[in-house]
C-alpha positions as CSV (number, residue, x, y, z in Angstrom):
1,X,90.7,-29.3,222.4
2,X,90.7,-32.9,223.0
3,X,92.0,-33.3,219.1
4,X,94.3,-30.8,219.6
5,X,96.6,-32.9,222.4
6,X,95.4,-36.2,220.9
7,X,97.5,-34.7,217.8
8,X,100.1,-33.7,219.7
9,X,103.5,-35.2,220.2
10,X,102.3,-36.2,224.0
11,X,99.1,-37.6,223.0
12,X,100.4,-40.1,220.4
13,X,102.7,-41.3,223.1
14,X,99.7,-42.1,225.3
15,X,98.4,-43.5,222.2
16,X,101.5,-45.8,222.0
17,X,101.9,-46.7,225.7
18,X,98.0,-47.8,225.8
19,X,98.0,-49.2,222.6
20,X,95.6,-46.7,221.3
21,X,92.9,-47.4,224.4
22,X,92.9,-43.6,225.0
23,X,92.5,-40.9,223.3
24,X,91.4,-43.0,220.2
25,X,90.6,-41.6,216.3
26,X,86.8,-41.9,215.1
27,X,87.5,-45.5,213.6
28,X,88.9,-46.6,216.4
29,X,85.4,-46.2,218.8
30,X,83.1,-49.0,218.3
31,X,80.4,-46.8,217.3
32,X,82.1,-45.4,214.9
33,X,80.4,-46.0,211.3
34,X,82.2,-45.7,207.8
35,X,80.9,-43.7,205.7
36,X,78.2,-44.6,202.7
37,X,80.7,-43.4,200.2
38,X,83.4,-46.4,201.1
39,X,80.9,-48.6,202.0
40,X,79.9,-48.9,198.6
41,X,83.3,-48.6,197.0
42,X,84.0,-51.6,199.1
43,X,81.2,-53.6,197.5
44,X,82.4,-55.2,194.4
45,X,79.4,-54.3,192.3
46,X,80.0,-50.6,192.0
47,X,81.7,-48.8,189.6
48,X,83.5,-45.2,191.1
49,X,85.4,-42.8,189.4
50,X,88.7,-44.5,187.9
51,X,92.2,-42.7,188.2
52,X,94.2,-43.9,185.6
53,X,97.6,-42.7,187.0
54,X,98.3,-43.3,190.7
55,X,101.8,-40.6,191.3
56,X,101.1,-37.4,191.7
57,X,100.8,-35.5,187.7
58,X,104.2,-33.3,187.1
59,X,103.4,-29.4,187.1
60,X,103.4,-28.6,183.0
61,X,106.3,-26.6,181.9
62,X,105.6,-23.2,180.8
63,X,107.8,-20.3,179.7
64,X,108.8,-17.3,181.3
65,X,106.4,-15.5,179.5
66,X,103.3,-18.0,180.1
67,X,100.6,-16.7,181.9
68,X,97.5,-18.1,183.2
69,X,94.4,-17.4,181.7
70,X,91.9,-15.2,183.5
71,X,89.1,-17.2,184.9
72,X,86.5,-15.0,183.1
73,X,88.4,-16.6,180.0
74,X,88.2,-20.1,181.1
75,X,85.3,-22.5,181.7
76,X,84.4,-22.8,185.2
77,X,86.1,-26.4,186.6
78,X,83.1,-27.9,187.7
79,X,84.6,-29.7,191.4
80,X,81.8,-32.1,191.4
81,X,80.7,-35.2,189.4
82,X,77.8,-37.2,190.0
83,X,78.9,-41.2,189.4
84,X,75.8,-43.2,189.3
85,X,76.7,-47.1,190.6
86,X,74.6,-50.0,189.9
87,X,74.4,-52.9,192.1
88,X,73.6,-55.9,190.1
89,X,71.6,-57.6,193.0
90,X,69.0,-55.8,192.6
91,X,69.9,-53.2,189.6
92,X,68.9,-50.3,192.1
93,X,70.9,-47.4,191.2
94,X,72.5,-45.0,193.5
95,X,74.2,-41.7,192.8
96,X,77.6,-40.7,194.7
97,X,79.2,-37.1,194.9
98,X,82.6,-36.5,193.9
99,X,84.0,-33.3,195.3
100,X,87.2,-32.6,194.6
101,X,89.5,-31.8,197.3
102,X,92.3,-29.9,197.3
103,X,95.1,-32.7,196.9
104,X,94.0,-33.4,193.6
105,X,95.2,-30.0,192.2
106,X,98.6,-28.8,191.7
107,X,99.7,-26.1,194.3
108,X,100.0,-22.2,193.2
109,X,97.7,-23.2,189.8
110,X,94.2,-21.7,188.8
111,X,92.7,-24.6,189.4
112,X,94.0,-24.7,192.7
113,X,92.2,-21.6,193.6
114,X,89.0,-22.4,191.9
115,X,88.8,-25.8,194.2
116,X,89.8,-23.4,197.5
117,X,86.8,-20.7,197.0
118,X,84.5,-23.4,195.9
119,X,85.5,-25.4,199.2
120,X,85.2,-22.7,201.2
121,X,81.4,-22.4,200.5
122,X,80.9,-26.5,200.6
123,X,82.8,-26.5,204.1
124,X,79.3,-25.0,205.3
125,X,77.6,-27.9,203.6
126,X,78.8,-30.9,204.9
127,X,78.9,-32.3,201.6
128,X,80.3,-36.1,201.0
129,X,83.4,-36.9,199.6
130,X,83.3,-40.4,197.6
131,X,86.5,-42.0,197.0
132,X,88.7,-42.1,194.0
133,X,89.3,-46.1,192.7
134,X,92.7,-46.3,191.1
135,X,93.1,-48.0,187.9
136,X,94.4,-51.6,190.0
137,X,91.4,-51.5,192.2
138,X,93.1,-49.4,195.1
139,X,90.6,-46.9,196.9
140,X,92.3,-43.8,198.0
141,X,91.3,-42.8,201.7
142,X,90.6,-38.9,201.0
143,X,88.6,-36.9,203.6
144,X,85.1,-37.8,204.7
145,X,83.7,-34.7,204.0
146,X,84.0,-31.4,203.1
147,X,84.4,-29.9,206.5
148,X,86.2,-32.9,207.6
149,X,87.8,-31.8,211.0
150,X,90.7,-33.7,210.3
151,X,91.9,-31.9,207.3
152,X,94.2,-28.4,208.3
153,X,92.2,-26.5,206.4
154,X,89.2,-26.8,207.9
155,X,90.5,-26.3,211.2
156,X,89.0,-22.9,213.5
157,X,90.6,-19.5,212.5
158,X,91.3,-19.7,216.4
159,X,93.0,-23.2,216.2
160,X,95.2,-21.9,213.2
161,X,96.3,-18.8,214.9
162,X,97.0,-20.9,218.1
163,X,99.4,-23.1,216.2
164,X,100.8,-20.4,213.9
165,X,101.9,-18.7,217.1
166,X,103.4,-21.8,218.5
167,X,105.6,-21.9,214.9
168,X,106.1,-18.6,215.5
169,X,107.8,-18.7,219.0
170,X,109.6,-21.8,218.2
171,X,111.0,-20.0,215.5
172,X,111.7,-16.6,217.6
173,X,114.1,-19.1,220.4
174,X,116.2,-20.5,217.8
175,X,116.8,-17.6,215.9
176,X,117.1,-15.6,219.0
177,X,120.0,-18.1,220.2
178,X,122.1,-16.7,217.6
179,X,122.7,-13.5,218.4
180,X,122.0,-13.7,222.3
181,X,125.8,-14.6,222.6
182,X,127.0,-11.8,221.5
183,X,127.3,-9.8,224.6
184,X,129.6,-12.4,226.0
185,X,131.9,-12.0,223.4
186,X,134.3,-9.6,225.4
187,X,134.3,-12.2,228.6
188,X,134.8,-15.1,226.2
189,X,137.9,-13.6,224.7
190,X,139.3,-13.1,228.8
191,X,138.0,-16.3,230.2
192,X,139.6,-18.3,227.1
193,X,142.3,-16.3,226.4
194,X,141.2,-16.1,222.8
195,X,141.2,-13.3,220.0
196,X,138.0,-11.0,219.0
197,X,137.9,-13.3,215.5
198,X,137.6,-16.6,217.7
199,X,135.5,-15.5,220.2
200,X,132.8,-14.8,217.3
201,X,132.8,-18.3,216.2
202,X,130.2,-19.5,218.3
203,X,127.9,-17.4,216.6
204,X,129.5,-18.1,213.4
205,X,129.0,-21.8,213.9
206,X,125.4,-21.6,215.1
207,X,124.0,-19.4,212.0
208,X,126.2,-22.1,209.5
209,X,124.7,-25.1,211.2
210,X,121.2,-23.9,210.8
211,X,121.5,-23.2,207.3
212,X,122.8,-26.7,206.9
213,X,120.1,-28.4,208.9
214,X,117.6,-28.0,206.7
215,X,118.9,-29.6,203.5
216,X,118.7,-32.3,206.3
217,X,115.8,-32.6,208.1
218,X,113.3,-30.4,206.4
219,X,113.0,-32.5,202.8
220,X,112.8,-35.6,205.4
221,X,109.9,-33.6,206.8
222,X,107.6,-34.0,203.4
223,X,108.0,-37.8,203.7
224,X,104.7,-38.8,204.2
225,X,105.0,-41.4,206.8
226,X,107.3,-39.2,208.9
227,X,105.6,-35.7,208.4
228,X,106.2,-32.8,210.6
229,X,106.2,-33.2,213.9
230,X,108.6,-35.9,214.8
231,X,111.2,-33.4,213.2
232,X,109.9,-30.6,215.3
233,X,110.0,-32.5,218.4
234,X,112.6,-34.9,217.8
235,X,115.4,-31.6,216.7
236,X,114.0,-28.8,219.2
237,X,114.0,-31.5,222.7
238,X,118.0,-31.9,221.8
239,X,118.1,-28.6,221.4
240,X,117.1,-27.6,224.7
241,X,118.9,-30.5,226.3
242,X,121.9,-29.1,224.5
243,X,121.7,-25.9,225.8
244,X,122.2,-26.8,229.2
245,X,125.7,-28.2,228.7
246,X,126.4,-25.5,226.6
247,X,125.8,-22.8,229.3
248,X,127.7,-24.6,231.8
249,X,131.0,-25.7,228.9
250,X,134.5,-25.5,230.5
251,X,136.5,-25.2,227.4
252,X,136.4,-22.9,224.2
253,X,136.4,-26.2,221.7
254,X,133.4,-27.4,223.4
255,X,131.8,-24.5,223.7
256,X,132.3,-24.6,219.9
257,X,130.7,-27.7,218.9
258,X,128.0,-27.7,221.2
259,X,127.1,-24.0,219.7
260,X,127.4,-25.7,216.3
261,X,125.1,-28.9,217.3
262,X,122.2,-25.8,218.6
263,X,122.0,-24.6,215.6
264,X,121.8,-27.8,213.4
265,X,119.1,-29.2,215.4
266,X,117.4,-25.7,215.8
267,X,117.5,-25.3,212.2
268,X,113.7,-27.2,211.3
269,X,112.3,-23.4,212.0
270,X,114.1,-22.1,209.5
271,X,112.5,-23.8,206.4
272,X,109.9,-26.6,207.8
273,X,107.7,-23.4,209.6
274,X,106.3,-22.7,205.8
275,X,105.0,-25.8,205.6
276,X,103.5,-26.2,208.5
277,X,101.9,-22.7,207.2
278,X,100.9,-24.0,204.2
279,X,99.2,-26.9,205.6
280,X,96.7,-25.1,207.4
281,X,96.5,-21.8,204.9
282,X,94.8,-21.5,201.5
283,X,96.9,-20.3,198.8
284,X,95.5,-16.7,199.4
285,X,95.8,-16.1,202.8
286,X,99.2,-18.2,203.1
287,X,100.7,-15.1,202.6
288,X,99.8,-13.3,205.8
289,X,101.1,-16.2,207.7
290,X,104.2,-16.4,206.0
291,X,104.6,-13.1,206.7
292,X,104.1,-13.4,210.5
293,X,106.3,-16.5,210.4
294,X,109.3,-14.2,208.6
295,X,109.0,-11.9,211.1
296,X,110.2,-14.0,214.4
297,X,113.0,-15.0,212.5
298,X,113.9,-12.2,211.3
299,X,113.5,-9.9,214.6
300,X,114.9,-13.1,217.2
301,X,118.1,-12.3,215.7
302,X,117.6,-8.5,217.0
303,X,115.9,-9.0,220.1
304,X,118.7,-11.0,221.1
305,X,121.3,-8.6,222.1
306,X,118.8,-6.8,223.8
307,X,117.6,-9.6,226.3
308,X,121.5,-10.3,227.3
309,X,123.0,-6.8,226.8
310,X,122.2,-5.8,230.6
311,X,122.7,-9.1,232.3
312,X,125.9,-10.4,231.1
313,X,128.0,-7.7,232.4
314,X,126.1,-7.9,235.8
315,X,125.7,-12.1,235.9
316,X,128.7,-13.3,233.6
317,X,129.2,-14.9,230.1
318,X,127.3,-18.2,230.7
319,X,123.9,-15.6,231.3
320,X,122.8,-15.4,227.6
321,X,123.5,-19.3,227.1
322,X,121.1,-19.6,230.2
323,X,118.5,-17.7,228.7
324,X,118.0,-19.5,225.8
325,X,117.1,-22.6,228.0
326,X,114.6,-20.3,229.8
327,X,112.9,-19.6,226.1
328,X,113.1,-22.7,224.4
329,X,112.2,-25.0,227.1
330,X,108.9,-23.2,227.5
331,X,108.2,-23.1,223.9
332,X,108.8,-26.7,223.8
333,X,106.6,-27.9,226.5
334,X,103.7,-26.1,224.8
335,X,104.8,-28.1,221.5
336,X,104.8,-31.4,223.2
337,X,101.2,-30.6,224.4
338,X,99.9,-28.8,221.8
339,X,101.4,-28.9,218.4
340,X,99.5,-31.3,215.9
341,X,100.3,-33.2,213.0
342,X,99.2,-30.5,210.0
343,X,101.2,-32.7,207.0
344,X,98.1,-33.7,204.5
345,X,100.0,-37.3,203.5
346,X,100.9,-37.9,206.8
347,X,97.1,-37.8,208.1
348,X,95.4,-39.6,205.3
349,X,98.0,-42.2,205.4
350,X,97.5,-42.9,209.0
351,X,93.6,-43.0,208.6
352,X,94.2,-45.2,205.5
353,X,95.7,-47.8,208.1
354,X,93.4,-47.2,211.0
355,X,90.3,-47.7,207.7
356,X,92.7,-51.2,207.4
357,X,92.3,-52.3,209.8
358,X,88.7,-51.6,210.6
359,X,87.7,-53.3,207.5
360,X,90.2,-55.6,206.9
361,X,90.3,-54.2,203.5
362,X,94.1,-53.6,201.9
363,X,92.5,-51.6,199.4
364,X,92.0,-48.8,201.2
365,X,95.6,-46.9,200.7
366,X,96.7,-43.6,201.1
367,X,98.0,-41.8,198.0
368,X,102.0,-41.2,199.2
369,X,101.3,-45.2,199.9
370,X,100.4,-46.1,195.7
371,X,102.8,-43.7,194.7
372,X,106.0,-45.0,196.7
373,X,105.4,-48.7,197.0
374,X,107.6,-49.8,194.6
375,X,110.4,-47.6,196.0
376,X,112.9,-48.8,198.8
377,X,112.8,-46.7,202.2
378,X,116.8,-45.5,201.0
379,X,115.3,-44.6,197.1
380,X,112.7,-42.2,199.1
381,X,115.1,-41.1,201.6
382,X,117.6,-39.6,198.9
383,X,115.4,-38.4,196.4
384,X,114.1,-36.4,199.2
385,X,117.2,-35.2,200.4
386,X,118.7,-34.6,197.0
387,X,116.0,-32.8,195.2
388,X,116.1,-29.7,197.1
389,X,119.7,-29.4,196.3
390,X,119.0,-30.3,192.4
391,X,116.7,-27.5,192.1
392,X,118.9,-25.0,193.3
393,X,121.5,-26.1,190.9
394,X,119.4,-25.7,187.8
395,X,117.4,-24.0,188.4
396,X,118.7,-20.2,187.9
397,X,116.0,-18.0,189.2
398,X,116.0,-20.3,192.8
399,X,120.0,-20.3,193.1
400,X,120.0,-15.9,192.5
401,X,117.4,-16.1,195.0
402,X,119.3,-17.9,197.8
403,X,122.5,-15.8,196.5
404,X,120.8,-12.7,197.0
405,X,119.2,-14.2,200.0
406,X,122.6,-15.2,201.7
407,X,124.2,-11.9,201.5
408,X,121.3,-9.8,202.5
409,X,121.4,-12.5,205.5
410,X,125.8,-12.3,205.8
411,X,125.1,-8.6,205.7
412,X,122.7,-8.6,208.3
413,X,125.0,-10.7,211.2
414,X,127.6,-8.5,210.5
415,X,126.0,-5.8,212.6
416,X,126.3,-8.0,215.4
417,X,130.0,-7.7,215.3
418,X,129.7,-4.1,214.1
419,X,127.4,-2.2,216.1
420,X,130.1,-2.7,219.3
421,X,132.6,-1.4,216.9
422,X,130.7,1.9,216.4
423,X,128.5,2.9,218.8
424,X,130.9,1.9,221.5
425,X,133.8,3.5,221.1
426,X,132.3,6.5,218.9
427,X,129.0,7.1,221.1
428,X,130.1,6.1,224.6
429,X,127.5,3.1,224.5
430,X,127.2,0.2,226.9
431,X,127.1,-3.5,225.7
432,X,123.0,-2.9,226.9
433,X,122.6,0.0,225.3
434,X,124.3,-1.3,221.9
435,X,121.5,-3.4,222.4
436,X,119.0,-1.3,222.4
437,X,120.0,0.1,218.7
438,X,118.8,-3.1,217.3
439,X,115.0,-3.0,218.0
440,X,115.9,-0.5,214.9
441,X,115.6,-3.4,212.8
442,X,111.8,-4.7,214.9
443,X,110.4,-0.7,213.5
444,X,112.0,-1.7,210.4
445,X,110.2,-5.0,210.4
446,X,107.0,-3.5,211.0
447,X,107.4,-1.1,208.4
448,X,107.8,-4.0,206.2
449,X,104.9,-6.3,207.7
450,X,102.8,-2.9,206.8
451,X,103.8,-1.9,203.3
452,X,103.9,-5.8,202.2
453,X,100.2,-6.5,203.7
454,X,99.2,-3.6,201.6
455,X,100.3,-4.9,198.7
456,X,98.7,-8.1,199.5
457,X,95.4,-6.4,200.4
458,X,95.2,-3.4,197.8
459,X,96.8,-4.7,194.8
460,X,98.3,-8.6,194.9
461,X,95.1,-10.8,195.9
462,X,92.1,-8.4,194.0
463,X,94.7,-8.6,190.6
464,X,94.5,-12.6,191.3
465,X,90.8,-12.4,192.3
466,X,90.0,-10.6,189.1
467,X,92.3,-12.0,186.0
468,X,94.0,-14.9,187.8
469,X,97.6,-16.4,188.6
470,X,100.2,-14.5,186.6
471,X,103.5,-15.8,186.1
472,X,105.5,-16.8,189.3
473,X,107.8,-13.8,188.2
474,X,105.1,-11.2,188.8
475,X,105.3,-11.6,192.7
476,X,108.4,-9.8,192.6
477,X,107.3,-6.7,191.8
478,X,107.6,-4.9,194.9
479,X,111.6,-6.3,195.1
480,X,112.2,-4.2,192.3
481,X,112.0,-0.7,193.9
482,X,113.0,-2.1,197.1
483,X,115.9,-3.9,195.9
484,X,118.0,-0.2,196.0
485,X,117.2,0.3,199.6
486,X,119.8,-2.1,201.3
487,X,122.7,-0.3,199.3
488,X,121.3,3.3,200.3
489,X,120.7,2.5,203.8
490,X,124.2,0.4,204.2
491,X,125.9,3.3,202.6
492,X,124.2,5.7,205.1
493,X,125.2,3.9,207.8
494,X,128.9,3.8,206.8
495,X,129.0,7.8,205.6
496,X,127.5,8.9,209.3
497,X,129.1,6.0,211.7
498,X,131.2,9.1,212.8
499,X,131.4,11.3,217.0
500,X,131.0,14.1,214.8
501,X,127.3,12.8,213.7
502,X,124.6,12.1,215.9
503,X,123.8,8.6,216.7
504,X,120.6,8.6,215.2
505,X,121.4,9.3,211.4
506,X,123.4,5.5,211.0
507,X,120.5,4.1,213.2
508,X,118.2,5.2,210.1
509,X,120.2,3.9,207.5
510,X,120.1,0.4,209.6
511,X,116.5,0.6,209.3
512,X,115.8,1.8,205.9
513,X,118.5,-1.5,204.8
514,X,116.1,-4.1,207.4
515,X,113.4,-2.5,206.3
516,X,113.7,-3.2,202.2
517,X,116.0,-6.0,202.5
C-alpha cells in the first residue's frame, strides 16, 4: 500500500516538497544495495551482452495474408542466456543471467507471448535480470528481477483490479457528463430563450471536444518522461474545477465554452484508459480489461439521463451540471491518492536517474533516454502528436475503423435527442421515465460483455494457445455477423416508434443495435 500512494500523484508531491526525505524509492534508503548484476557491469573488466542498435527495432512489414507460424512449427526462443565475464584481476570467471523481459519484444508478436508465459513461471523464481550494455558503453537500467515489484506486470491481481476500477470510474464521469445534460434541455431552451437545435449544443460541444482531446494529450501521454499520470491528473482536476462554474453559468455562450473545455480536458479516458490497461495486462488477458474499460464508456453515456431525468424537473436545469461535480470530484480524490504511475518508460527512466545518482555513473540510462537524446524536446513533441494522425491517413484499415467507429458513435448520441421525440409524445413518458429506456442499452452491454468473453474464453485465446498469432485481420471475426445487427435493430426501432405499437418492441431494436454495435 505504501507503494501504491508513494506512486500516486499525492505521494510524488510529498516527494517534491521534502525533497524525496519521505516516502523514498529502494535506492534512495541508505541500506539499499545495487544489485550483483550492475555492480559488475559497472566494473570495467566485464564483458555483458552487447546491443548493437539502441532505438527500439521497427515491427517487420508483412502482408495481409502473412501469418505467424504456430509455435509447434517454430524453435522455442530460449529467454535466457548465460554470459560468462572475466575479470582480469584475478581471471576468476563469473556467470550472469540474461532474462529477457518483456520490453525487448515487439507488442501483439509470437515472441511477445512466448517471453509472457515464460515470465509468468520465472515471476515465482526471483530470477536476476543482468543488464543489456549498448554498443557505446551505455547500460540500460531494466528491472532487477523477474518479479520486480516495480514493473506493472508483476503487480497483485488485487492491485490491478483496484486500479483498473479507478480507470474505470474515471472513465464512467466523463462520459456520463455527456449525456447527463440532456434533461435540461427543455429549461435551457426557456431560461435562454433559445431554439431546440441550440439548446443541444452543449452536448454537441462536449462529445466533439473529447474526441479532439486525445489527438492531444493522449500521444503526449507515451512520452516517456511525462507518462501517464500527469495527463490524468493534470486534465481531470480542471475538469472538476470546471464544472463548478459551469453549473452555476449565467449566459448560453458561456455555458457553451465551458461545456466544450469539459469535454477536452475529460477526453484522456477516452483513448489513454488502454494504455494504462496494457501496462498492467499481458497480451492475453488485456482483453478482459479492455472490455471492462469499454463498458463505462459506453454505458456513462446511458446512465446519464437516468441519474438527472427525475431531478431536474423537481431541482432545475443547473441539477445535472451539479451532479457531475458530485461524481468526478470523488473519483478524483481517489486518483490523487491512489492512482500510480503504470507507463514502463516512464518508471525505468526514473530509476535510471535515481541509479545516477547513487553511483554517480552516467552510464546507467534508460532506454526512451538512448533512443531520444539526439532529438530536441519540440522534434519528440510533434512526432508524437503527429503520428497518430499519420496512421490514420494511410493507413486504410485504421481510418474504416474510426469511420465505421464515428457513425456507430453519431448514431448512438442521436437517441439522446430522439428518445424525447418518441416516447414522449407517442407513449405519454416523463423526462425520468425516458430515462429509464436507456438502461436498454446497460442489458445490451452486458449481452455483449457475455457473448465477447466467450469468444475470448472458448475460441479466441485456445486458437492462439494452440497455433499462434494469426493475422491482425482475424480478430474481426465476430464483427462480421454482428456488423448486420445495428441496421436490423435501427430499422426496428424506426418501423415500431408508433402509439399504435407497444413501447417495448422499439426498446428491443435499441438493444439488439447497442448490443452488436
Amino acid at each position: 500500500m505504501a507503494d501504491l500512494f508513494r506512486e500516486a500523484p499525492i505521494g510524488q508531491i510529498i516527494r517534491f516538497v521534502t525533497r524525496n526525505k519521505l516516502l523514498q524509492y529502494p535506492e534512495e534508503k541508505p541500506e539499499f544495495e545495487l544489485p550483483e548484476a550492475y555492480n559488475t557491469a559497472l566494473n570495467a573488466h566485464v564483458t555483458l551482452p552487447i546491443e548493437e542498435k539502441t532505438l527500439a527495432p521497427s515491427v517487420p512489414s508483412r502482408s495481409d495474408s502473412d501469418t505467424l507460424e504456430p509455435p509447434q512449427a517454430l524453435e522455442r526462443k530460449k529467454t535466457t542466456d548465460t554470459v560468462k565475464s572475466v575479470n582480469s584481476r584475478d581471471d576468476v570467471e563469473a556467470a550472469l543471467t540474461r532474462t529477457k523481459s518483456r520490453e525487448n519484444t515487439q507488442p501483439w508478436t509470437e515472441e511477445r507471448i512466448e517471453i509472457e508465459r515464460e515470465l509468468s513461471l520465472e515471476r515465482t523464481k526471483s530470477l536476476p535480470i543482468a543488464p543489456t550494455k549498448t554498443s557505446d558503453g551505455n547500460i540500460l537500467v531494466d528491472w532487477y528481477t523477474t518479479d520486480d515489484p516495480a514493473n506493472p506486470q508483476n503487480w497483485s491481481r488485487a492491485k490491478r483490479v483496484f486500479i483498473a476500477t479507478q480507470i474505470c470510474l474515471y472513465t464512467f464521469a466523463v462520459y456520463s457528463g455527456s449525456a447527463i445534460y440532456t434533461s435540461s434541455q427543455p429549461q435551457v431552451m426557456e431560461v435562454f430563450n433559445v431554439s431546440a437545435t441550440a439548446a443541444s449544443l452543449p452536448l454537441a460541444l462536449y462529445v466533439l471536444a473529447y474526441g479532439i482531446g486525445p489527438l492531444f494529450f493522449s500521444p503526449l501521454s507515451e512520452i516517456p518522461v511525462i507518462g501517464r499520470n500527469p495527463i490524468y491528473l493534470t486534465t481531470f482536476s480542471l475538469f472538476v474545477i470546471l464544472s463548478f462554474p459551469t453549473a452555476t453559468v449565467k449566459s448560453f455562450g458561456g455555458l457553451l465554452v465551458l461545456r466544450f473545455l469539459q469535454g477536452f480536458l475529460g477526453s484522456p479516458a477516452l483513448a489513454t484508459g488502454g494504455a494504462t490497461m496494457q501496462d498492467m495486462y499481458s497480451l492475453l488477458k488485456l482483453p478482459y480489461a479492455m472490455t471492462f474499460w469499454v463498458s463505462a464508456a459506453y454505458c456513462g453515456p446511458a446512465l446519464g439521463p437516468l441519474l438527472s431525468g427525475f431531478a431536474v424537473p423537481a431541482k432545475g436545469w443547473r441539477w445535472s451540471l451539479w451532479e457531475i461535480v458530485w461524481i468526478a470530484s470523488p473519483v478524483l480524490i481517489l486518483m490523487l491518492l491512489c492512482t500510480p504511475e503504470t507507463s514502463t518508460p516512464n518508471i525505468l527512466l526514473r530509476r535510471a536517474a535515481r541509479l545516477r545518482k547513487l553511483t554517480g555513473d552516467n552510464r546507467l540510462m534508460a532506454q526512451s533516454e538512448i533512443s531520444q537524446k539526439n532529438l530536441k524536446p519540440s522534434a519528440i513533441a510533434i512526432d508524437a502528436l503527429i503520428k497518430p494522425l499519420e496512421i490514420t491517413l494511410k493507413d486504410p484499415a485504421i481510418a474504416f475503423v474510426n469511420i465505421y467507429s464515428s457513425i456507430v458513435y453519431a448514431i448512438y448520441y442521436s437517441f439522446f435527442e430522439v428518445f424525447p421525440l418518441v416516447y414522449g409524445p407517442m407513449y405519454g413518458f416523463n423526462i425520468g421515465e425516458t430515462g429509464i429506456i436507456f438502461l436498454c442499452i446497460l442489458v445490451a452491454c452486458l449481452l455483449g460483455i457475455a457473448a465477447y468473453a466467450a469468444y475470448l474464453h472458448f475460441y479466441l485465446i485456445p486458437d492462439i494457445l494452440a497455433h499462434g498469432l494469426r493475422a491482425q485481420e482475424h480478430r474481426l471475426v465476430p464483427a462480421l455477423p454482428t456488423v448486420f445487427g445495428p441496421v436490423i435493430g435501427l430499422f426496428l426501432f424506426a418501423w415500431t416508434a408508433d402509439p399504435d405499437i407497444h413501447w417495448i418492441a422499439s426498446v428491443i431494436g435499441i438493444t439488439i443495435y447497442s448490443a452488436t454495435a
